[in-house]
C-alpha positions as CSV (number, residue, x, y, z in Angstrom):
1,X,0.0,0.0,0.0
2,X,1.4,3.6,-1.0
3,X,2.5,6.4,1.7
4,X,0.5,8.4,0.0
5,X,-1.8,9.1,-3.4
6,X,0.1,11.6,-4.5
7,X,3.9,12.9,-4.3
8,X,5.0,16.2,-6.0
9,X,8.2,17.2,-6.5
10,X,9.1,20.5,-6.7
11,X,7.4,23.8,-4.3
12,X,7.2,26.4,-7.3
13,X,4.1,27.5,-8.8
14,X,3.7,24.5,-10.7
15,X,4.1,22.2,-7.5
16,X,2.4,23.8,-4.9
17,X,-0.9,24.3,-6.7
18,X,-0.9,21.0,-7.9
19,X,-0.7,19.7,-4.4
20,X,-3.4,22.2,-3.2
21,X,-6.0,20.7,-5.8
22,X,-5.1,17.6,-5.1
23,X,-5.5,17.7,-1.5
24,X,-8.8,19.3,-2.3
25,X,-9.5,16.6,-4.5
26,X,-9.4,13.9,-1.4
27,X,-5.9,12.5,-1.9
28,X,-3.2,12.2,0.9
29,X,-0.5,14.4,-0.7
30,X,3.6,14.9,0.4
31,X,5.6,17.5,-1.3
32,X,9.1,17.7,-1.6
33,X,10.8,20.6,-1.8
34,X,15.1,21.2,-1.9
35,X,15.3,25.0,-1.4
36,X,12.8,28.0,-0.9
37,X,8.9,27.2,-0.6
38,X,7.3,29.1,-3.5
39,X,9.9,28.1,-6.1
40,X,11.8,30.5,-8.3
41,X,8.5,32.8,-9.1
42,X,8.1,33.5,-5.7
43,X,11.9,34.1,-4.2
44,X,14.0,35.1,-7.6
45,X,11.2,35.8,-10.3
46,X,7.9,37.0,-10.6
47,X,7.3,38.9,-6.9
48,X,10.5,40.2,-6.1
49,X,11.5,42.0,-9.7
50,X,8.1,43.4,-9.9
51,X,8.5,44.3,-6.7
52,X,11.6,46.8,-7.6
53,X,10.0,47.8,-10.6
54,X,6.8,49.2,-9.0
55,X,9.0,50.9,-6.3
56,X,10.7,52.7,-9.6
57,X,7.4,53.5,-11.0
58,X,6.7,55.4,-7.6
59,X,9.7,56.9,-8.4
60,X,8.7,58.0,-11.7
61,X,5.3,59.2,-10.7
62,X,6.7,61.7,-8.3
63,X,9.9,63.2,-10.2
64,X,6.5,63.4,-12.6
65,X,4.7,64.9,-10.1
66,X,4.5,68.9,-11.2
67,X,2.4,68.0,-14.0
68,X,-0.1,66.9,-12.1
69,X,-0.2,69.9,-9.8
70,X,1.7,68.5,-7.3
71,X,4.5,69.7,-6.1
72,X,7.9,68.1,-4.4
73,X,9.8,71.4,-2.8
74,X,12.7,69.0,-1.7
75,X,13.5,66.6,-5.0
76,X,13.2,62.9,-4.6
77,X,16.0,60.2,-4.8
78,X,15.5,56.3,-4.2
79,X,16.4,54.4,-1.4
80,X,17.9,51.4,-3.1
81,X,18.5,49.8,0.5
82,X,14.7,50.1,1.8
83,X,13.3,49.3,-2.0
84,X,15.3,45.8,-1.0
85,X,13.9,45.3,2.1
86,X,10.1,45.9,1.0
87,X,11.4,43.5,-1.3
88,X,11.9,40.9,0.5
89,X,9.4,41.5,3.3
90,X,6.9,41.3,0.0
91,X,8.6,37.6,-0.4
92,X,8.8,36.4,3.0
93,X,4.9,36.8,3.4
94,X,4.4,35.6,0.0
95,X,6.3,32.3,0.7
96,X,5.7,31.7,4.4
97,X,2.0,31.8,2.8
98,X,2.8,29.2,0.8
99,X,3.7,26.8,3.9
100,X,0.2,28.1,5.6
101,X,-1.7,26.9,3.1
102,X,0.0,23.1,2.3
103,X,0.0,23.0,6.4
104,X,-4.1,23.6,6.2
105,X,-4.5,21.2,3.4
106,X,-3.0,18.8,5.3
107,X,-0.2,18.3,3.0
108,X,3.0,16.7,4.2
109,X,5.9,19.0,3.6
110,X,9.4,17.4,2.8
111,X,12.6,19.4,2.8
112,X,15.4,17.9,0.6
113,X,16.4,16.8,-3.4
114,X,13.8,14.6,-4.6
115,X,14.8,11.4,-6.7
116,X,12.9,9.4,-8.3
117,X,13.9,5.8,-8.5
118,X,10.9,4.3,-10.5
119,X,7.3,4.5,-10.9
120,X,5.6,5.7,-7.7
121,X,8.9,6.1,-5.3
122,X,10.2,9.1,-4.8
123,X,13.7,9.3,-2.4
124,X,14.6,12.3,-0.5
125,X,18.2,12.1,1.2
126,X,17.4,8.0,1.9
127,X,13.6,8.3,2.9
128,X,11.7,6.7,0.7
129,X,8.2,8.1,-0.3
130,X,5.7,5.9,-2.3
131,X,2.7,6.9,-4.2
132,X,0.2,5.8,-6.6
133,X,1.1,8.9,-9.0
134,X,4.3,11.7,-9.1
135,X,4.0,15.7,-10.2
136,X,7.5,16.5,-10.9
137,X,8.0,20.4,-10.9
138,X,11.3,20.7,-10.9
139,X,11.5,24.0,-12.4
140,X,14.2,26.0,-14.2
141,X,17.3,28.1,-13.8
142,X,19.2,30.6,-15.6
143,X,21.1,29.4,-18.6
144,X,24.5,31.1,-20.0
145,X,25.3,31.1,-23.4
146,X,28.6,29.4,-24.4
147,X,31.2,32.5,-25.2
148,X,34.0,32.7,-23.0
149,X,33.2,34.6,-19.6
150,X,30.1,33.9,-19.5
151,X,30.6,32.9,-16.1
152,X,31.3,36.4,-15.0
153,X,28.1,38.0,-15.5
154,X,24.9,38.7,-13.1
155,X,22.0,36.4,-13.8
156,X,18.6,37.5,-13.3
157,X,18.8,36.0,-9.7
158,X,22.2,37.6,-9.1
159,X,20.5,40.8,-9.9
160,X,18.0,40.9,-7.2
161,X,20.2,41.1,-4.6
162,X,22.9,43.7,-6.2
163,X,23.4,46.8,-3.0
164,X,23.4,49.4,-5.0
165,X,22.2,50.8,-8.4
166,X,25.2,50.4,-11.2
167,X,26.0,53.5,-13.3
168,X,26.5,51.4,-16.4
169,X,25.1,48.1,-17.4
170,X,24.9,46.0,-20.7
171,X,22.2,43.7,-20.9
172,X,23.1,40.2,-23.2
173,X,19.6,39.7,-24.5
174,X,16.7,41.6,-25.4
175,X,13.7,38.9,-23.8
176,X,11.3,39.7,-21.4
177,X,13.7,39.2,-18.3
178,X,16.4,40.9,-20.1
179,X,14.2,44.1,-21.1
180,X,12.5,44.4,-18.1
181,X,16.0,44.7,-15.9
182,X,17.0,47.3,-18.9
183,X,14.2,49.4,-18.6
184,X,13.9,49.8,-14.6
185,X,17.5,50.4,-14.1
186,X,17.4,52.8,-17.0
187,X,14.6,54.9,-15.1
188,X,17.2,54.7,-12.7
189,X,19.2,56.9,-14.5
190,X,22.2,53.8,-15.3
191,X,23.7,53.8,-18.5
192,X,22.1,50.9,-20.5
193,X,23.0,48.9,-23.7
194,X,21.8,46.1,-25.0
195,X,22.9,43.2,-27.0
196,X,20.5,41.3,-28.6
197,X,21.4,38.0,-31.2
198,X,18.0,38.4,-33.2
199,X,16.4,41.2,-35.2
200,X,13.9,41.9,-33.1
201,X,13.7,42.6,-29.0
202,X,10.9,40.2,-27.3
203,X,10.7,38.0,-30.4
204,X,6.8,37.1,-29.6
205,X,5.2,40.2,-29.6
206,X,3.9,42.1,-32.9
207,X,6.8,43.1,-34.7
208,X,5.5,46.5,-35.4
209,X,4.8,46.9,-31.9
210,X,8.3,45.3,-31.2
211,X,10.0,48.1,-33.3
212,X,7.8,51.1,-31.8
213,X,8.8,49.8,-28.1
214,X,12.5,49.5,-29.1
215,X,12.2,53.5,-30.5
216,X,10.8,54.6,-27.1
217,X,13.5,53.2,-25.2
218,X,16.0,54.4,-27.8
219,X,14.7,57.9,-26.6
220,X,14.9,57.6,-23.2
221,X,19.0,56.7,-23.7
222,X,19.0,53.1,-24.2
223,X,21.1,51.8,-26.8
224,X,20.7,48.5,-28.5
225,X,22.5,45.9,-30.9
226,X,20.3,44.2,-32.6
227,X,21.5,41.1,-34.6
228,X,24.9,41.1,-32.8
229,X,26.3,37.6,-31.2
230,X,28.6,38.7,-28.4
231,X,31.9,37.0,-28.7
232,X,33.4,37.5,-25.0
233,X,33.4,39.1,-21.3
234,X,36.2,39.9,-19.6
235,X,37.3,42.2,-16.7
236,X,36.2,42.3,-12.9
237,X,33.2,43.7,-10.7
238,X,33.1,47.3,-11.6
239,X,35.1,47.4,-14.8
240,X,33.8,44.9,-17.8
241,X,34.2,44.8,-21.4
242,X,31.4,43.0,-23.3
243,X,33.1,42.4,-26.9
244,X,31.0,41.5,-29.8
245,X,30.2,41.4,-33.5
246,X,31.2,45.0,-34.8
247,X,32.2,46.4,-31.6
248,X,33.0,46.5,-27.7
249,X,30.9,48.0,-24.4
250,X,32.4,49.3,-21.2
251,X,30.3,49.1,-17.8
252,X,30.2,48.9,-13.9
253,X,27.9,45.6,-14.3
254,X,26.5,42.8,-17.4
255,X,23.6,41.4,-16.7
256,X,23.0,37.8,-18.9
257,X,19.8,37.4,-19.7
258,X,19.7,34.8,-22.6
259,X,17.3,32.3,-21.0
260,X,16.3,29.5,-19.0
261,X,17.2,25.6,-18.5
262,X,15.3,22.6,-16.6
263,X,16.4,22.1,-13.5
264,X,16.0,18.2,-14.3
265,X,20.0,16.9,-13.3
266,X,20.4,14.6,-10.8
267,X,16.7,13.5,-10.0
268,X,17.2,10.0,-11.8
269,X,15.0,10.9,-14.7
270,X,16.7,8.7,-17.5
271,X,17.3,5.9,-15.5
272,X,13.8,5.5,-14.2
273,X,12.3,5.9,-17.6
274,X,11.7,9.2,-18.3
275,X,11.7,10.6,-21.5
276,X,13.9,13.9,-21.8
277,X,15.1,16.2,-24.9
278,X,17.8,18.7,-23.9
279,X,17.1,18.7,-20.1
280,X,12.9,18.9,-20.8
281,X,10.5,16.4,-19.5
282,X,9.0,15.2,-22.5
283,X,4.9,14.9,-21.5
284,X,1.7,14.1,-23.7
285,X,-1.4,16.7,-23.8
286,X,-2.4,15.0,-20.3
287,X,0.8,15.6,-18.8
288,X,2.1,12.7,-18.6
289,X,5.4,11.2,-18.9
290,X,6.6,8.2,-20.5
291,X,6.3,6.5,-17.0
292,X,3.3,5.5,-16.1
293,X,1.9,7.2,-13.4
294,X,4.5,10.1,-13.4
295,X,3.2,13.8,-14.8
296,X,5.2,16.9,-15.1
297,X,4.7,20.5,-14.6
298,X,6.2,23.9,-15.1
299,X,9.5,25.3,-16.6
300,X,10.8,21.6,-16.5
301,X,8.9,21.0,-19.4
302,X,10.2,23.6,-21.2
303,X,6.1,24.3,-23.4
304,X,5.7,27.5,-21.9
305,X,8.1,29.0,-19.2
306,X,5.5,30.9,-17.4
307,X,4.4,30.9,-13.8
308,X,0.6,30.6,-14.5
309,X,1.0,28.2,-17.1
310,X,3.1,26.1,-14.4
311,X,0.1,26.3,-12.4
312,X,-2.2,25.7,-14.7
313,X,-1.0,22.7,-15.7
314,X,-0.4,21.5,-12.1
315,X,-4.3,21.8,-11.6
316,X,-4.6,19.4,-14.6
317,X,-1.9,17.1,-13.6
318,X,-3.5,16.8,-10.4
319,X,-6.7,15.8,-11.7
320,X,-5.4,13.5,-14.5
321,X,-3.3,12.0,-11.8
322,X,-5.7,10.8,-9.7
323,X,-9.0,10.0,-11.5
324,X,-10.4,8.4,-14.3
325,X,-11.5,11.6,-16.0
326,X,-8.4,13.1,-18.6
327,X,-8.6,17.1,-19.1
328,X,-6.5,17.9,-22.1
329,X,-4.1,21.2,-21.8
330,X,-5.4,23.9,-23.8
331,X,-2.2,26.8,-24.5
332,X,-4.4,28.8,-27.0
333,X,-5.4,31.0,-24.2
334,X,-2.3,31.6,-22.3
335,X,-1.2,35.2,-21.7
336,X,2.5,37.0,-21.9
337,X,3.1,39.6,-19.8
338,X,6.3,42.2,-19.6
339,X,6.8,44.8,-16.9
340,X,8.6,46.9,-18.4
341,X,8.3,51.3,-19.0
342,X,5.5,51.0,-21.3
343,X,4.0,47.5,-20.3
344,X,3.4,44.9,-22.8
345,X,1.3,42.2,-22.9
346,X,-0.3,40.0,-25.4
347,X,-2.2,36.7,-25.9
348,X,-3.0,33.8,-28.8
349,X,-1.9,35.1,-32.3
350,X,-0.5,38.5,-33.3
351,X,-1.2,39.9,-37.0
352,X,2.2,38.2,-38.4
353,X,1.3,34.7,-36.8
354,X,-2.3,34.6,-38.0
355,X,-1.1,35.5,-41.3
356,X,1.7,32.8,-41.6
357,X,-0.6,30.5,-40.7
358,X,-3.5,31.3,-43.7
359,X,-5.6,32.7,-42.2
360,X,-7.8,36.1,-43.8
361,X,-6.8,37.9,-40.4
362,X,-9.1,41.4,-39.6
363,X,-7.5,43.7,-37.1
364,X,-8.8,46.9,-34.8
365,X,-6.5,49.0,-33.1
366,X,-7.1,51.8,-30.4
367,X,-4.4,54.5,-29.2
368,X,-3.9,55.3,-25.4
369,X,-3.6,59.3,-26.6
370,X,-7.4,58.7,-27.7
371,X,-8.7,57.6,-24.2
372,X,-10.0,59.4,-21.5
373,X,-8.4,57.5,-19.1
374,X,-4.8,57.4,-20.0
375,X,-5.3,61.4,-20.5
376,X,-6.2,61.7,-16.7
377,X,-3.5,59.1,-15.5
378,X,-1.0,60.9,-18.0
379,X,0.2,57.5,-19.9
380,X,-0.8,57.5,-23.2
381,X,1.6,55.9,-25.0
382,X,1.1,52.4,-27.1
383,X,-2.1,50.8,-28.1
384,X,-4.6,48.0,-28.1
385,X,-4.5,45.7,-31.2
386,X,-7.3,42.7,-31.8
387,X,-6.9,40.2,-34.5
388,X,-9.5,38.1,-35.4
389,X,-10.2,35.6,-38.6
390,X,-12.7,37.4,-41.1
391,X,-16.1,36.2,-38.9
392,X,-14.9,38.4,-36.2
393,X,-14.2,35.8,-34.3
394,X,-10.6,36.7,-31.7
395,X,-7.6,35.2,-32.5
396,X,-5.1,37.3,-30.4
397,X,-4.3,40.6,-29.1
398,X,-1.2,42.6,-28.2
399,X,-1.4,45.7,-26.2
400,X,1.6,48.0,-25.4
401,X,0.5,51.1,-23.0
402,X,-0.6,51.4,-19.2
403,X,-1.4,48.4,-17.4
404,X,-1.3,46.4,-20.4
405,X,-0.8,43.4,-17.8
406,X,-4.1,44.0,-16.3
407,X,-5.7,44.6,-19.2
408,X,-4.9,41.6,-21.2
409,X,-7.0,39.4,-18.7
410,X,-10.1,40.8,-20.7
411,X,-9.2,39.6,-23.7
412,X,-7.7,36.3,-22.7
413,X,-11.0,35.4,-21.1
414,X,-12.9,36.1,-24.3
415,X,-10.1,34.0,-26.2
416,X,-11.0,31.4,-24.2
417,X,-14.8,31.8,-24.8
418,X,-14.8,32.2,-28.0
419,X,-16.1,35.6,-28.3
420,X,-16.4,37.8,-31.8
421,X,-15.1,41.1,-31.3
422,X,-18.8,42.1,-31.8
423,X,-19.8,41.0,-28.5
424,X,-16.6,42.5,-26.7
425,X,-17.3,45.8,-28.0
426,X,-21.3,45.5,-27.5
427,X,-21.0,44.7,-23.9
428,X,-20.4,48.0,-22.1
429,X,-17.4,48.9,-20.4
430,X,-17.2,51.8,-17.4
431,X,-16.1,55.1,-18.3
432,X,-13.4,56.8,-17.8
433,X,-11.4,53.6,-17.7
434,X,-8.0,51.9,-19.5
435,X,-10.7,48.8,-20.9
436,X,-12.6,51.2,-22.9
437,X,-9.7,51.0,-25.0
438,X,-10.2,47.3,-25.5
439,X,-13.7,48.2,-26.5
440,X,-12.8,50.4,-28.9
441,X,-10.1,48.3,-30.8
442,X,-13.0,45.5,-30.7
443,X,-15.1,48.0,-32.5
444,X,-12.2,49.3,-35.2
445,X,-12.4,45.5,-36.1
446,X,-15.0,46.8,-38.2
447,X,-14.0,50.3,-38.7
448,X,-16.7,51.9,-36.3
449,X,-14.4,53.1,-33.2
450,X,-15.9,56.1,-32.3
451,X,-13.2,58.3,-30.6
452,X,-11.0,57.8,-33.5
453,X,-11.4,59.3,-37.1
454,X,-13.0,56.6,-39.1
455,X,-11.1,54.7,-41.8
456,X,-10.6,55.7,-45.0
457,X,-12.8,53.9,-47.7
């Protein structure tokens, strides 16, 4: 007889979720966990970066401040030290949380590297835990490219925890982490560059949005190499030389940014029988493995390296796990979100991808500078832009401008429903807020936006 229905391995937002729902679910659940509860979202990702970057957007509002009839007689600087410390206070809560709520679900909580030895045993530092069914959540961790000195670079977890604010920094790669760290420290007033492999910064988002962000941030001081592999980093803490394709940067600090890897070495994958392709759990639409009984969530799996995918999938897992019933994972809804100075965020297909793929894409656009709203809270730069197929019915959206992260929930929910952009823009939206812009775009689809000049014919 098993320990236990279900073992999870792995506390990050893919794991503890998936233990949660299937605690909820009945099952007698352990979770295994080798470092900090809440995983890397909660301790070196999600919470504590967005977490500095609202504490610069404070800071922004209020050297802002006069034109909004307010006055500061004294100037404003940051506090660098006390931003950190709301920081982590913001973390501690968030994870200590996390051990509240597997404690109320009656959830046995294991600290130490989870192995798994075969189908249904799990062993953490010579304890053996067995189960009728395994979540593995391993998670991910930053990767560094191959050119020499690599080594010498911040990561994006290195980062977090840097005492004081750099006067220069190149960035090696222009993804969401990598842009996001660019743009707060350049609010900061650092020197920023940029080095970038592709032709394009974020490479999912609408190009033409994509090249508009890039131009913003160009006049704000940041400068960029697009297309440009760098070829080595050398120097020391304070004085690094970042040489590459056509050129060389100087600066106090070099952030590498160039993505993640599965966290998968060492957990006795391959030898149990798990199927893996560079480092990613390979798993089916049900999350399973190629071991029978063993599902895997998260970064590990390398479909989608976001937080609420991981924990969307560790609801499924759960369920597929431990009853009869199979719920198949659905990404067509999934959202992208990047917190950087103007936000971005964007869901299903943009213009480009529809049209790659066939399709006779329609689009509606809306500009901030048009809304109500965005006049009041003086951010009006960027837009809303809906794609649908030529019944009207959504296909994706990508919206640069304020709160673009909050606003992107609206349309995800209706990509996930099915809607037309008919019935978005027929179902009536408060005034004066941001989603009236949403509204709008939904009725450009058609050409009939009211508050901006109607398309020529």
């Amino acid at each position: 007889m098993p320990d236990f229905d279900l073992v999870v391995v792995g506390a990050g937002v893919g794991g503890y979720p998936s233990a949660i729902h299937a605690a909820r679910l009945g099952a007698k659940v352990a979770i295994v966990e080798q470092g900090a509860w809440g995983g890397t979202c909660l301790n070196l990702g999600c919470i504590p970066t967005k977490a500095l970057i609202h504490g610069v957007e404070v800071l922004k509002t209020v050297r802002e401040a006069e034109q909004y009839g307010v006055r500061v007689p004294d100037g404003v600087e940051l506090d660098w030290g006390a931003l950190q410390q709301r920081k982590t206070k913001i973390v501690s809560g968030l994870t200590g949380g996390v051990q509240t709520l597997l404690k109320a679900n009656g959830i046995e909580m294991v600290q130490g590297r989870g192995r798994l030895v075969e189908a249904g045993r799990v062993q953490v530092d010579g304890r053996d835990l067995t189960a009728r069914a395994v979540v593995l959540a391993p998670g991910s961790a930053p990767a560094r490219p191959p050119f020499p000195g690599a080594e010498l670079g911040l990561t994006s977890d290195d980062v977090l925890a840097i005492d004081h604010v750099p006067a220069s920094l190149v960035v090696i790669g222009g993804g969401v982490v990598g842009m996001e760290f660019a743009s707060l420290f350049n609010l900061l007033g650092t020197e920023v560059t940029v080095i970038e492999m592709l032709d394009q910064l974020v490479t999912p988002v609408e190009p033409q949005i994509a090249s508009r962000f890039q131009q913003l941030l160009q006049r704000r001081g940041i400068k960029f190499h697009l297309s440009t592999t760098v070829e080595s980093l050398e120097g020391s803490p304070g004085a690094f030389k970042v040489k590459f394709g056509g050129g060389e940067a100087e600066a106090e600090a070099v952030l590498v940014a160039t993505g993640r890897r599965p966290t998968t070495a060492d957990m006795g994958l391959e030898e149990a029988g798990i199927a893996l392709q560079r480092g990613a759990i390979q798993v089916d639409q049900h999350l399973r493995t190629s071991l029978e009984g063993v599902y895997a969530v998260g970064d590990a799996t390398m479909i989608s390296m976001l937080a609420h995918t991981a924990s969307y999938q560790g609801e499924l897992a759960a369920i597929n796990a431990l009853g009869e019933k199979r719920i198949t994972a659905d990404y067509t809804a999934i959202p992208s979100c990047i917190y950087t100075d103007p936000e971005i965020a964007f869901v299903g297909l943009s213009e480009t991808q529809a049209k790659a793929d066939g399709l006779d894409a329609r689009t509606g656009a809306f500009p901030f500078t048009a809304l109500g709203r965005a006049q009041i809270l003086g951010e009006t730069t960027g837009q809303v832009k809906l794609v649908t197929d030529r019944d009207g019915y959504l296909l994706g959206a990508t919206i640069m401008g304020p709160r673009a992260t909050d606003l992107i929930a609206e349309v995800t929910l209706a990509l996930n429903q099915g809607l037309t952009a008919a019935e978005i823009a027929h179902t009536v939206h408060a005034h004066p807020t941001l989603p009236e812009a949403v509204m709008e775009a939904a009725l450009d689809v058609d050409g009939t936006a009211v508050h901006i000049a109607p398309r020529k014919r």
